[in-house]
C-alpha atoms as one frame of an Amber mdcrd trajectory, in Angstrom:
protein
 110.583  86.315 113.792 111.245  88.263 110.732 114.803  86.549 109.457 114.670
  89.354 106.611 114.831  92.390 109.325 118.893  93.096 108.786 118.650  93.253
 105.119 119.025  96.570 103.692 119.032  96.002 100.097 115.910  94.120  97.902
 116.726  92.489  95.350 113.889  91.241  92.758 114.173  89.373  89.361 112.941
  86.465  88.085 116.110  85.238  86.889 118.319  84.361  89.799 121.168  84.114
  86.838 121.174  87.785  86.649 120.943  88.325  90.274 123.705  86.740  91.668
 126.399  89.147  89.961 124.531  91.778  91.984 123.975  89.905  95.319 127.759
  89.428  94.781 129.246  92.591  94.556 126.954  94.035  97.532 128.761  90.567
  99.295 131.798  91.612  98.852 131.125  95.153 100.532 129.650  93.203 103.174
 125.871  94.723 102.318 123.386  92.353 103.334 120.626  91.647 100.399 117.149
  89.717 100.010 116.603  88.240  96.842 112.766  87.605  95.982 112.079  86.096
  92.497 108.860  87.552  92.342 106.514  84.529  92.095 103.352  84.862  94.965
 104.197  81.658  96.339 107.497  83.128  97.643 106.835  86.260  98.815 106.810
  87.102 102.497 103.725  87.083 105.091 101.636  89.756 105.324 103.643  89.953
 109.342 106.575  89.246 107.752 107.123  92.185 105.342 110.039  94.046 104.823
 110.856  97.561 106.814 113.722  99.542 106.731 114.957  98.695 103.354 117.412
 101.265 101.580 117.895 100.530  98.334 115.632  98.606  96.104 117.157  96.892
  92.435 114.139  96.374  90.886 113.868  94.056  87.515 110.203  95.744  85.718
 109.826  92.887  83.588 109.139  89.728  85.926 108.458  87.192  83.323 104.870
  87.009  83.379 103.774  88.394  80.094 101.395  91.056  79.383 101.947  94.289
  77.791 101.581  98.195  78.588 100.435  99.098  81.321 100.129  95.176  83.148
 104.044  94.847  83.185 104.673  97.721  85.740 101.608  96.837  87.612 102.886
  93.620  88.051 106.144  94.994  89.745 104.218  97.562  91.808 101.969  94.320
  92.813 104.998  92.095  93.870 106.775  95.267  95.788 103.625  96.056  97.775
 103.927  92.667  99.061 107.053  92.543  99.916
């Protein structure tokens, strides 16, 4: 069972400080969101990934260093996954 299947909205940033003001205010219109923080270790299974998502809030910098091109390939990498 996929418990992320109602979730319209993703959510990923490595900072779950700067998250939750977002995750809030989709609360309070009673919009459903999955927050990943982008490490590997907590991404979904490969049978577990996400379908029907809508909307996607996307942070392009998630933490791990690197510079030009590696910093969107990163996000691209963690998205895929997801």
């Amino acid at each position: 069972m996929n418990e992320f299947a109602g979730s319209r909205v993703l959510l990923l940033d490595d900072r779950a400080e700067e998250a939750v003001p977002v995750i809030n205010a989709f609360s309070r219109k009673g919009i459903g969101v999955v927050y990943f923080d982008g490490r590997p270790e907590g991404l979904p299974k490969k049978s577990n990934r996400l379908k029907g998502i809508r909307l996607a809030v996307l942070d392009i910098d998630l933490g791990e260093g690197g510079s030009g091109n590696t910093v969107p390939a990163t996000l691209v990498q963690r998205l895929a996954q997801i």
